[in-house]
C-alpha positions in Angstrom: 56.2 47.5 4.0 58.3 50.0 2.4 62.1 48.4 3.2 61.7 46.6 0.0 61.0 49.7 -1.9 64.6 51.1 -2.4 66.2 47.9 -3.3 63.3 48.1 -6.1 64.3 51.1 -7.8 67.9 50.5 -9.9 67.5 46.9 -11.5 69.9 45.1 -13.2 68.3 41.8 -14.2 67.4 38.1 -12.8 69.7 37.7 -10.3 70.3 41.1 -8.6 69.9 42.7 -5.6 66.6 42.8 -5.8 64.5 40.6 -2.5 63.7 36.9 -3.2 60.9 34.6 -1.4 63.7 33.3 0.4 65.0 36.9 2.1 61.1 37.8 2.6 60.8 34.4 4.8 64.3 35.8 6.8 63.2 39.5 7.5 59.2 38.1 9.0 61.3 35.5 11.0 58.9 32.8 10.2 60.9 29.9 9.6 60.0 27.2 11.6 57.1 29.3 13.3 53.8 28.3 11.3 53.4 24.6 12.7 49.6 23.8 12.7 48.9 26.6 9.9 47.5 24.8 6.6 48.5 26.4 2.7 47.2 25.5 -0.3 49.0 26.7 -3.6 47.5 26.3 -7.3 49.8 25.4 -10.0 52.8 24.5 -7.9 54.9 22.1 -9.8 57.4 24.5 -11.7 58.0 28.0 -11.7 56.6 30.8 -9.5 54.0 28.4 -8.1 56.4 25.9 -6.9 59.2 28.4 -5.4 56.3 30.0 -3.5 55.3 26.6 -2.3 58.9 25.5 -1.6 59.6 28.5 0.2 56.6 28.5 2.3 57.0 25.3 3.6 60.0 26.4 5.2 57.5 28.1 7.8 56.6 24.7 8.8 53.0 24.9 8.1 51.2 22.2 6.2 51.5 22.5 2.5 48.9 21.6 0.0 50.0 21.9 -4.0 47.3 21.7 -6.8 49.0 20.2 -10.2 47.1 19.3 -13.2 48.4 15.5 -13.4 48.6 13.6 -9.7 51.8 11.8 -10.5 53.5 15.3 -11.1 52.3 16.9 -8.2 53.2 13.8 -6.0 56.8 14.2 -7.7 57.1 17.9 -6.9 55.7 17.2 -3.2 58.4 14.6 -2.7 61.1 17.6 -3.8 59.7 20.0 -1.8 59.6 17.8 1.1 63.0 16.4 0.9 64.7 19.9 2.0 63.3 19.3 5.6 62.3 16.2 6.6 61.6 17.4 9.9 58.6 19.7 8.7 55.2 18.1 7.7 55.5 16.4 4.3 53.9 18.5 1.4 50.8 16.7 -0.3 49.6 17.0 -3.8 46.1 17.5 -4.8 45.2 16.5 -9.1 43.4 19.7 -10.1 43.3 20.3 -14.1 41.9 23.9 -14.2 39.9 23.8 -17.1 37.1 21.7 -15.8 34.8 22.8 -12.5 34.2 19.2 -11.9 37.8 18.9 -11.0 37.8 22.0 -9.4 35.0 20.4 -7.0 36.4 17.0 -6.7 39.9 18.9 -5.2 37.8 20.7 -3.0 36.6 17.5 -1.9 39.8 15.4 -1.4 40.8 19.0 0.5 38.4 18.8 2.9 39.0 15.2 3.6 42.4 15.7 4.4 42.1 19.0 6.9 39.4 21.6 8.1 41.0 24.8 7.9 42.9 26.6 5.8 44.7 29.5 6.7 46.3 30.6 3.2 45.1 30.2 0.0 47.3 31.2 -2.5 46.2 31.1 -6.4 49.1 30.8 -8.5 48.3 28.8 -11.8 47.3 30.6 -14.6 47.8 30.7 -18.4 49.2 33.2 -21.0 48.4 34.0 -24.2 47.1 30.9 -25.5 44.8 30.3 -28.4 41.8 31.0 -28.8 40.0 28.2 -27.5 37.3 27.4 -24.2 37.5 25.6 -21.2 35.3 22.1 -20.5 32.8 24.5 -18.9 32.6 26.6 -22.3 34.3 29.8 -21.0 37.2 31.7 -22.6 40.6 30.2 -21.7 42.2 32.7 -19.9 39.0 33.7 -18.2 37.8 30.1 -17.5 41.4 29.1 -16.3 42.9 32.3 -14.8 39.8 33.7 -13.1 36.7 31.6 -12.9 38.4 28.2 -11.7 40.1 30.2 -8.7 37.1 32.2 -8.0 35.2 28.6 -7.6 37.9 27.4 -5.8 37.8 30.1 -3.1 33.7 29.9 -2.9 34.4 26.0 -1.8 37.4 26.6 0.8 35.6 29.3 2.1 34.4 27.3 5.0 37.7 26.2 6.0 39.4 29.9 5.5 36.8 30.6 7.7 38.1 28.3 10.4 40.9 29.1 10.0 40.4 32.7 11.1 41.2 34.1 14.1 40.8 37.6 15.4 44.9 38.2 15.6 45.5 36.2 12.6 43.2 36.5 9.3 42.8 33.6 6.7 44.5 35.6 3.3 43.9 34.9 -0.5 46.7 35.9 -2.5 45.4 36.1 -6.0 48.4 36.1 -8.4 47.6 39.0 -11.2 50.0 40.7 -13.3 51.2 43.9 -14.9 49.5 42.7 -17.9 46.1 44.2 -16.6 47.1 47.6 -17.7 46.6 46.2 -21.2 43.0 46.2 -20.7 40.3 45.8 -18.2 36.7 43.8 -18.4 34.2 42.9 -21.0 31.4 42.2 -19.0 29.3 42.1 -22.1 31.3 40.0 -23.5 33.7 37.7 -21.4 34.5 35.1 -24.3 35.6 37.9 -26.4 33.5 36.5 -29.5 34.5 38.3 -32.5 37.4 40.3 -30.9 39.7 37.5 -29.5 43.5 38.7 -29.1 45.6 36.4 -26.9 47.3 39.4 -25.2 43.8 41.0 -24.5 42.2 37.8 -23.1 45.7 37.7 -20.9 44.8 41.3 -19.5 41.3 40.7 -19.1 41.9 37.7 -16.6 44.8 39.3 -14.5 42.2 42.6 -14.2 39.6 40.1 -12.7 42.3 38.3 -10.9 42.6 41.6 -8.8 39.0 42.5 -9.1 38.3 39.1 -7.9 40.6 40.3 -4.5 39.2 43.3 -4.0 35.4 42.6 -4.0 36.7 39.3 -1.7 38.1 41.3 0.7 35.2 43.9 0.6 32.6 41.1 1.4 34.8 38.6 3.7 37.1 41.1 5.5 35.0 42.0 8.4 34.6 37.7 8.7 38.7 37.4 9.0 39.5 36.4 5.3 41.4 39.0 3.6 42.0 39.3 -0.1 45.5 40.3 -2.1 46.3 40.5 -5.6 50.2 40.2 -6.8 52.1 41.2 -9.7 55.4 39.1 -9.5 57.0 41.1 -11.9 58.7 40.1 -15.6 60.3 36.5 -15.2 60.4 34.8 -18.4 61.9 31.0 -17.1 58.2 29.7 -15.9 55.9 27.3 -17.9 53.6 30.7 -18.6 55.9 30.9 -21.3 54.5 27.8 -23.2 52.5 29.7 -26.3 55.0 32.3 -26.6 57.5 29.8 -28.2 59.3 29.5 -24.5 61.4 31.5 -22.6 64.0 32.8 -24.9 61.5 33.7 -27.4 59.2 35.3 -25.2 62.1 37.4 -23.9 63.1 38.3 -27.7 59.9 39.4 -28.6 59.3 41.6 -25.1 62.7 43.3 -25.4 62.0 44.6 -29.4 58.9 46.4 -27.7 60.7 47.8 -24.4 64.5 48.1 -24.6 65.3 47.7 -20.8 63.2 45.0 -20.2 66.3 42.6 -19.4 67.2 44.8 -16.5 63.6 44.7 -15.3 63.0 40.8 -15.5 63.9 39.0 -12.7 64.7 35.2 -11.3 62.2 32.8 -10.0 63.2 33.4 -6.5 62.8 36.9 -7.4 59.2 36.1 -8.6 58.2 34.8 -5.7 59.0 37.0 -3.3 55.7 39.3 -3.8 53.8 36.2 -3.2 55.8 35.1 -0.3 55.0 38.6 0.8 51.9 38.7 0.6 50.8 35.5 2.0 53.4 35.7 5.6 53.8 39.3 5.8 53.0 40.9 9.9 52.5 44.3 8.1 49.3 42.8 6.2 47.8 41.6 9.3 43.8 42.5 8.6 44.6 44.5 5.2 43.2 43.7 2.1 42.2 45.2 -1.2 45.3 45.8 -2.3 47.7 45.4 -5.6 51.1 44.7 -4.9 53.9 44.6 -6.6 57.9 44.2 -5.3 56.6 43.6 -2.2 54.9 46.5 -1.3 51.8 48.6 -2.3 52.3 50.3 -5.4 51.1 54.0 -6.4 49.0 54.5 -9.6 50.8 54.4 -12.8 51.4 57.7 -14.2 48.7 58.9 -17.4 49.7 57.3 -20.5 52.7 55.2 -19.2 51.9 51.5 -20.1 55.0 50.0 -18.0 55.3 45.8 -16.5 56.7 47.2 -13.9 56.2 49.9 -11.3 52.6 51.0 -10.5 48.7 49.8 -11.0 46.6 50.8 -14.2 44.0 53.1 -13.0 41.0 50.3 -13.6 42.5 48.4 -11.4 40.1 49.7 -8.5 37.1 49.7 -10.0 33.8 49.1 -6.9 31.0 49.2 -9.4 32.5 46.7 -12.0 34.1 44.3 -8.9 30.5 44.1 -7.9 29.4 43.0 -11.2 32.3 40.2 -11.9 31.2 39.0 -8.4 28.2 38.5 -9.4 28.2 37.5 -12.7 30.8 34.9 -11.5 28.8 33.4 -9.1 26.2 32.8 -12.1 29.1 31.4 -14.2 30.1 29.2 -11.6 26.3 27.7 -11.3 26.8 29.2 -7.1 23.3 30.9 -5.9 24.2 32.4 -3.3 28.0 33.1 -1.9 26.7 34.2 1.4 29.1 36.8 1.6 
């Protein structure tokens, strides 16, 4: 776990030294190696989501991707599948995340397609959009970023269950983001009526994101599913980017507030690697609970500091309010009973 560290600590911008999904696939030696293992990835048809995908599918397992239109994701598939032909093909599943019908009905067409799944990795996500509420009448962010994944996992839990096995435990990699140090929770008030800041409804749903892993992990570890959450870092060239004007814009406006942020930011592949990580890595094997960031586990970030880069807010582990999101999420989700 800590080989990556080093390589982490002198940046110099998209592009540099620094490990990409790609070199995280050559030091686990998985190439080739996961035949008969089953991944789904959410929000896999550009960006972060789609490397991770792309990358993964190397390993030879069968790849699902989620994509909010079915002719996009069927386009991205073909892509992905077209590097190997000799692996199993990669299959696209419609999932628009603002709706929990559609978050059942992919749960469905999952389930009719295999069993088990070994990997579920949640990747899509939304930044700083306007205000504005899912079909489900939830806050964007929180509706899109947290609650849709958090359903998602209660429905695929039977077949991460399957999948486990004693010397090899199903993972959810939960894709967070620096971002949570901005703020934590309001479980009094997860719309944020009256107080909505983009930014602030951001940080809220990457805090869940990684409350969402710990509490999993604390309730399904002991049954073989183990739950990660994963800062990929600053990379500006991903759809995130949308309602920040796009890429070069967003990039403008983070560099008048932090000065070094271009040497901080990194590529795609970059990006992915954490993910990558998180999902394949032998040194995880049965761990869980845990924030990661540049492909290892990151201390607390120092008092004061409010960094993208380089250490975990101190909310971040927080038992009492994981509990509660739990909880409240299964209510939100209309799920009685998680039997966890």
């Amino acid at each position: 776990m800590d080989r990556y560290v080093a390589i982490h600590q002198e940046p110099n911008g998209p592009g540099d030294a620094r490990t990409t999904a790609e070199q995280v696939l050559a030091d686990e030696g998985l190439a080739g190696k996961w035949t008969g293992r089953v991944i789904l990835v959410t929000g896999a048809t550009s960006g972060l989501g789609m490397e991770t995908a792309r990358v993964l599918h190397k390993t030879g397992a069968r790849i699902f991707i989620t994509s909010r239109q079915q002719a996009k994701g069927d386009e991205i598939a073909r892509i992905i599948s077209s590097e190997d032909s000799s692996l199993a093909p990669v299959e696209a599943i419609e999932m628009p995340m603002d709706s929990f019908e559609s978050i059942h009905k992919a749960a469905s067409v999952f389930f009719a397609k295999s069993p088990a799944l070994d990997i579920l990795l949640l990747n899509a996500g939304v930044m700083a959009a306007p205000e504005g509420r899912t079909k489900d009448g939830f806050e964007t962010h929180f509706g899109t970023n947290h609650l849709a994944h958090f359903l998602l996992f209660q429905l695929l839990k039977p077949a991460l269950l399957q999948a486990s096995k004693p010397e090899s435990h199903s993972r959810v990699v939960v894709l967070s983001s620096g971002a949570h140090k901005s703020d934590g929770i309001h479980p009094e008030n997860y719309n944020l009526e009256g107080e909505y800041n983009p930014y602030m409804a951001y940080a809220q749903s990457k805090t869940a994101n990684i409350y969402m892993a710990n509490e999993l992990n604390r309730r399904c570890g002991s049954q073989g599913i183990n739950g990660l959450s994963v800062h990929p870092g600053v990379i500006f060239e991903t759809g995130i980017a949308r309602h920040q004007g796009g890429a070069d814009t967003l990039r403008e406006n983070m560099a008048k507030e932090r000065d070094d942020i271009r040497k901080w930011a990194k590529s795609i592949p970059q990006g992915a690697a954490t993910s990558v990580y998180a999902a394949i890595a032998k040194a995880l094997e049965g761990k869980g609970g845990l924030y990661l960031e540049d492909c290892h586990v990151p201390k607390q970030e120092a008092p004061g500091a409010v960094t993208y880069h380089q250490g975990h807010a101190a909310h971040a582990y927080n038992q009492e309010l994981e509990g509660k999101l739990w909880q409240d999420s299964l209510r939100m989700v209309n799920i009685s009973d998680d039997k966890a």
